[in-house]
C-alpha angles and dihedrals in degrees: 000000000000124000137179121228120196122207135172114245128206110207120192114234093257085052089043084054094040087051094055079051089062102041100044086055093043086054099049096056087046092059099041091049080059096046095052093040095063097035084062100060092040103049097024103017085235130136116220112220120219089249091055094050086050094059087046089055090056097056092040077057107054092038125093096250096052098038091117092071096075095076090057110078114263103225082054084054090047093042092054086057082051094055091050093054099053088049088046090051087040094048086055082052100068094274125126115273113272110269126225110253118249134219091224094059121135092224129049124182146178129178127205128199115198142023102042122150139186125226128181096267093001140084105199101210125176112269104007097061113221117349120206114245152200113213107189085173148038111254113211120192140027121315111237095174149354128219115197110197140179133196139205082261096054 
């Protein structure tokens, strides 16, 4: 059975910079993705697969203009075209077209997949090194994913 655990985190100010890094970076692929996405079915009637926008992400990487994603971690990046993907097959559902993601948003969020390790008052989490944290409860399990968050209210 999954289940989902929510904890408070409490970032340094270097791990608070190092997360609108990430998020910035997780935003603009997202955005992007969108962006070619819909140019593709305007201009070539063509839809673009997730697969194909993964492949796209590797080349934006390794080229001079995207050079500044390799400092965001990769399975975040991954996990933004997934993202994409579930709004695009929900979209041809019934639900509204995907929106572009705004820097002025409330909520910001990144989730990491793997490598993710529990201390005794710490999450480790790629990128950000060990987070203090506040565990009001026991977690039991294995841990799949991790979702940092953060709120209007910090």
């Amino acid at each position: 059975m999954l289940k989902g655990y929510k904890y408070r985190i409490y970032l340094t100010p270097e791990q608070e910079e190092e997360f609108n890094i990430q998020n910035d970076g997780v935003r603009f692929v997202y955005n992007l993705a969108l962006e070619t996405k819909i140019n593709a079915w305007k201009y070539y009637n063509k839809s673009i697969s997730y697969f194909e926008l993964c492949k796209q992400l590797t080349e934006l990487k390794h080229s001079e203009e995207g050079s500044f994603l390799k400092k965001i971690d990769s399975q975040a990046l991954q996990q933004s075209l997934k993202n994409l993907e579930r709004a695009y097959n929900n979209f041809f559902k019934g639900n509204g077209f995907p929106n572009y993601k705004s820097k002025k948003i409330s909520k910001k969020s990144i989730k990491f997949i793997s490598n993710i390790s529990l201390g005794e008052n710490s999450v480790k989490v790629p990128k950000f090194g060990n987070i203090q944290c506040v565990f009001s409860r026991n977690f039991h399990g294995k841990i799949k994913s991790c979702t940092i968050t953060k709120a209007s209210t910090n």
